[in-house]
Each structure stands twice: as structure tokens, then as C-alpha cells.
N, C-alpha and C positions, 0 to 999 in steps of 0.2 A: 238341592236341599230346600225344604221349606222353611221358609223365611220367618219369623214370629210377628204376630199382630202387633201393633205398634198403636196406642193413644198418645195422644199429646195434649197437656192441654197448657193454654198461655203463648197463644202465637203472636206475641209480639215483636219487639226489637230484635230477641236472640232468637226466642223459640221461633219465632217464623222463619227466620234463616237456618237452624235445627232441623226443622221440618222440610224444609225445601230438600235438604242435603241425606235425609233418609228415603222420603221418596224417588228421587232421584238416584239412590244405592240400593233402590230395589223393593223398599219395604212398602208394604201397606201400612198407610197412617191416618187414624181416625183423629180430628183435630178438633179441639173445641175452645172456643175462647169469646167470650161477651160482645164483644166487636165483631157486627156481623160482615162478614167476607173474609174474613183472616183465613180461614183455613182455606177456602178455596184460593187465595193468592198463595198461597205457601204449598199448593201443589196437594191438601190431605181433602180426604173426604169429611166432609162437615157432621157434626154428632147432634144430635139436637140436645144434649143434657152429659154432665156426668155421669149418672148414670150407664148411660149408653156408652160410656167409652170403657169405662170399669169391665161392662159386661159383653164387649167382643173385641178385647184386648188381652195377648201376654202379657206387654210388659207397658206401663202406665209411667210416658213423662211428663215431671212437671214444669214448667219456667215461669214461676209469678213474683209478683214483686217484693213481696218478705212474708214473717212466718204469721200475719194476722189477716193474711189470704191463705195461706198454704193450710194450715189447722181446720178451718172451715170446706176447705174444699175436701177434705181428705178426709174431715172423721165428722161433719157436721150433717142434718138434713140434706139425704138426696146425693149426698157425695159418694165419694170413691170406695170408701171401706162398707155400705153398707152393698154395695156390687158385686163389691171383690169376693175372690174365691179361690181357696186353700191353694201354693205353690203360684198365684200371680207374684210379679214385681212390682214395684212403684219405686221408682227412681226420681229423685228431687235433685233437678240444675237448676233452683235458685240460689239466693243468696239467702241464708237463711239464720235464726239465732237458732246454735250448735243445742242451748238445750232444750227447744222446740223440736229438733228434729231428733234428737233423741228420746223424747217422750213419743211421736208418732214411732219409731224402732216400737218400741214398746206395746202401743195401742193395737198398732197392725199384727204383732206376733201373735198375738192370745184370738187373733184371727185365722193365724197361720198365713199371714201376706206376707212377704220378704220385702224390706225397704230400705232402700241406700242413700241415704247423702253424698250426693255427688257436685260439689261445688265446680264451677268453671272459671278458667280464665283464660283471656286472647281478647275479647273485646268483638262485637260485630265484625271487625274485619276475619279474624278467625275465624270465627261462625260462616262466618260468607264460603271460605276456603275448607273449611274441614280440617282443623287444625287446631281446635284447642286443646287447651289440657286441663284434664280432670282429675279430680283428686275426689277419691272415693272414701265414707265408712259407712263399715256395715260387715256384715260374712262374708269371708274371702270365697266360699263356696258360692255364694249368690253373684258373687262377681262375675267369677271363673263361668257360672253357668249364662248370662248374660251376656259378657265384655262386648261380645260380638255387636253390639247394635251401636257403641261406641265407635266402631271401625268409620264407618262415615261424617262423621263428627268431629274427631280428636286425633292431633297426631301423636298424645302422650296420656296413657291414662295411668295412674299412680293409685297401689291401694295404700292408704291412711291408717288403719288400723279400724277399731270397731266402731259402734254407732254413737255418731256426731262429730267424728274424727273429720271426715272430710270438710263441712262448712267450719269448721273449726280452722283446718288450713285455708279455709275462703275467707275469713274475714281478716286472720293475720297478714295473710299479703295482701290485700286490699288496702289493708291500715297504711302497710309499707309504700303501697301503690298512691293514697290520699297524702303523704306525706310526702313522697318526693314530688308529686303534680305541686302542693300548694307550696315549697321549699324553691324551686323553680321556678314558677311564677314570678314569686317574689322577686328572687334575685334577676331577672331577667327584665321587670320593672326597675329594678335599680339601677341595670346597667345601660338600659335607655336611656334615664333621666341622667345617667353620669355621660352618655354619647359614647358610650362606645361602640363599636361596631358588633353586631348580635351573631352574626356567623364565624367571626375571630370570638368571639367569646365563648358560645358551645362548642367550637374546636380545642380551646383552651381547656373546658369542664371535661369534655369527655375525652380527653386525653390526661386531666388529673385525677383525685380524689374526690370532687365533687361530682363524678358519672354517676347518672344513675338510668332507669327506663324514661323519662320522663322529657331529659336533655337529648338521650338518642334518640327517641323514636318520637318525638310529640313535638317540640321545639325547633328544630328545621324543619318541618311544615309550619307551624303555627307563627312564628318570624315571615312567612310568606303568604299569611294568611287565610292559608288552610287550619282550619280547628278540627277536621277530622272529624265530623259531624257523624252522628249515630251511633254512638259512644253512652257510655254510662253518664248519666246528668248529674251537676249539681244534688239534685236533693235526694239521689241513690246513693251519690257519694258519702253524705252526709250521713242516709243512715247505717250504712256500711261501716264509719268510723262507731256510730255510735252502740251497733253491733259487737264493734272489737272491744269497746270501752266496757261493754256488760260481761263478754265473756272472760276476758283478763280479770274482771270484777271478783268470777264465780271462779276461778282458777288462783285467786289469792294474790296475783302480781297488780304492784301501783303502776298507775299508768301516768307517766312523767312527760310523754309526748304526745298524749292526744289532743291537749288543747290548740295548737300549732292549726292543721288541719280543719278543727270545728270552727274556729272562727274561721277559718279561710274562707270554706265551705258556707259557712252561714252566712257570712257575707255576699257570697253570691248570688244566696238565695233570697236575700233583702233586696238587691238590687236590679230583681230581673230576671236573673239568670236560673233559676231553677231549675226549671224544665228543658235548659239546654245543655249542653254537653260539659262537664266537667272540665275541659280544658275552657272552657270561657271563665275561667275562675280568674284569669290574668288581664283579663278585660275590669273585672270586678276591684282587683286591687289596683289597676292602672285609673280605674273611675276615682279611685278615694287618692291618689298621688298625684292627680289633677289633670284627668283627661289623658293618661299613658296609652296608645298602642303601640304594641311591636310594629306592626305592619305599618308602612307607612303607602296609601293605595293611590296616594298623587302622587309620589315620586313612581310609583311605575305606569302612571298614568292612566287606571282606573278609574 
């Protein structure tokens, strides 16, 4: 069977690891992203324009950094919809505001282009392995006639219901995801400065009530001084919370726990840390409690 043309554009952190894991499952991938050599590290052949990818692609993904890229690339000068042609896709694995991507639903129909919001989550290490999970909205029929290109990518893809559905569930768990990181942080700064021992203490958490992703899977690395680098940063964190806090906004629920998180987050981006990985947020609140690290790299003689 032949295979469907593949664009990509946004080959950065995830999307170049996206890209690497479709050509490598066969597909042809036309790649395009402002930073010149991206595509060709990521294994796709390089496009010189949007354009160009619009118009010798099936099905058009996106991975860019929120929706005041993604609107311009998709419906402004030179972009994607003025390419596109009746029965393409465009599928968006950013993080995206749900009613942004719902008004492209919209833009692109009266064109006759089919477009899915398809939010991600697993983090770089997923992407690496082919194993994230996605959570879709948009026409189940448009799914159905796609899903397949997901195969290399995702070891769970979920449909969400209609359009905007999916970043919708992308920015709620991410909420859930920025709250248990900066919640753990904290407490894990506390129980240094109390001495206790940091690996009896996440044994303790996550064999109570206080488990959550955060303590299992980030925290025994991060106590030994792996942070787990190439990860969502700081100031994607950041706006990912402030993502969840607009759409809760438009969905009519108070939002009682976002400030938790924005300061956390904000704090880190005061101090430094923006541009690095969201798990240095523990670093950031260990700065303001007076010089805290977990790790300690002279006791293991680093």
C-alpha cells in the first residue's frame, strides 16, 4: 500500500523526534521549520516554504509553540490554507488554545480541508520511542480515515469528541501535570531542609496518598541529579497553565488552583530557568529557601 505524503512543519524538540519516527515507519516527510537543518537532522526532506508543503502533502502536521504561531502559519500570507486542497488534512500536535483551534475547524471547512486537534502527551522521551498519546477532536470520519499515520508515533490515540475537544484535554492535564511538578517540588524542598532522607520519603509518597506522576517518574531521577532534560521548559509550562486558566475561564468553572503553579512557574522564569526544563522549577524554589538542592554532587564525589 501506498503510503500518504506526509508535511511536517515545526521540527523542533517533539516534532523532530515525530519526524524522525514517520520516516523511519516508512513514510515520506516533507519537513519545514525556520532553523535551517532541522528537517534534514530529523531524517525529512526540506521544503523551501509552506507553501510547498501544503502542496505536495496528504496530510499536513503541525508542532509549533502555541496558537499566535499556529493561526499565521495556517490561514495567514503564504501559509497552509491558501495551498491546501479539498479532502487534504491538517492535523495540529501542539499545545494549543482549544478556541483557536476551533475557529481554524471552521476556517479550513468553508475550504473543504479536514483539521484535527490532536494534542500530545509522554514528553520527548515518548516521542523518542513512539509512544505517545493522543487525544483527538474533530470528525471521527477524518480520524478513522488518517489514524494510520499515528501508528509510528503513539501507542494510544483516543478520540475526544468534536472540534477543540482534543487540546481541550491537552491543556487539562497539563494543568494536572504543572500542579503535581510544582506541589513536589516544594514538598521535596522541605524535606531536605527538614533532612530527611529523599528516597525514604518518595517511597513513602508513592506508596500513600500523595503519589502522583511527578514523585514516580521525575523525583528518583531528579534526587540523583538527572532533571531529565529535553522536556517541556519552564516558560511552556507556564503557558500551558495559563492556557487551562482561559479555557476554564470560557467553560464558566473558577479556577481555585491555578495560582499554585503560576507562581511556581513564574518563579522560575525570574530566576533563570525559563528556557530549561520544567523540572528545574525545584532548583528555583530551593534558590528562594536558601541555596536547596536535592542532589547533593560532593557527597557522590562529582
Amino acid at each position: 500500500m501506498v503510503k500518504q505524503r506526509i508535511g511536517f512543519i515545526g521540527l523542533g524538540n517533539m516534532g523532530g523526534r515525530m519526524t524522525r519516527r514517520l520516516v523511519d515507519g516508512g513514510y515520506p516527510v516533507l519537513g519545514y521549520d525556520p532553523v535551517e537543518g532541522r528537517a534534514v537532522a530529523a531524517g525529512a526532506t526540506p521544503a523551501p516554504s509552506l507553501a510547498a508543503v501544503a502542496a505536495d502533502s496528504d496530510i499536513v502536521l503541525l508542532s509549533l509553540p502555541d496558537s499566535s504561531v499556529i493561526e499565521p502559519v495556517v490561514l495567514g500570507p503564504g501559509g497552509i490554507a491558501e495551498s491546501a486542497r479539498p479532502g487534504q488534512v491538517v492535523i495540529d500536535l501542539s499545545t494549543a488554545a482549544p478556541a483557536s483551534s476551533i475557529r481554524l475547524h471552521a476556517a479550513l471547512a468553508e475550504r473543504q480541508v479536514d483539521f484535527l486537534d490532536a494534542g500530545i502527551s509522554g514528553g520527548a522521551a515518548a516521542a523518542e520511542k513512539g509512544t505517545l498519546t493522543i487525544m483527538v477532536g474533530g470528525s471521527p470520519g477524518v480520524l478513522a480515515r488518517v489514524g494510520r499515520v499515528f501508528e509510528p508515533i503513539a501507542a494510544r490515540v483516543v478520540d475526544m469528541g468534536g472540534p477543540g475537544a482534543g487540546h481541550t484535554t491537552k491543556v487539562l492535564n497539563n494543568f494536572l501535570n504543572a500542579v503535581s511538578l510544582a506541589a513536589t517540588a516544594e514538598v521535596m524542598v522541605a524535606a531536605k531542609k527538614a533532612g530527611l532522607d529523599l528516597d525514604r520519603t518518595l517511597e513513602v509518597i508513592n506508596a500513600s496518598s500523595g503519589v502522583n506522576f511527578a514523585s514516580l517518574n521525575r523525583f528518583p531521577n531528579i534526587v540523583r541529579g538527572d532533571y531529565m532534560e529535553g522536556g517541556l521548559t519552564s516558560a511552556l509550562m507556564t503557558k500551558d497553565v495559563a492556557l487551562y486558566v482561559d479555557r476554564i475561564g470560557e467553560l464558566g468553572v473558577p479556577s481555585l488552583a491555578a495560582s499554585g503553579p503560576l507562581a511556581a512557574f513564574g518563579l522560575a522564569n525570574s530566576l533563570g530557568y525559563r528556557d530549561q526544563i520544567s523540572n528545574r522549577v525545584v532548583d528555583a524554589i530551593g534558590d528562594v529557601a536558601g541555596g536547596v538542592r536535592l542532589h547533593d554532587a560532593a557527597k557522590d564525589g562529582h
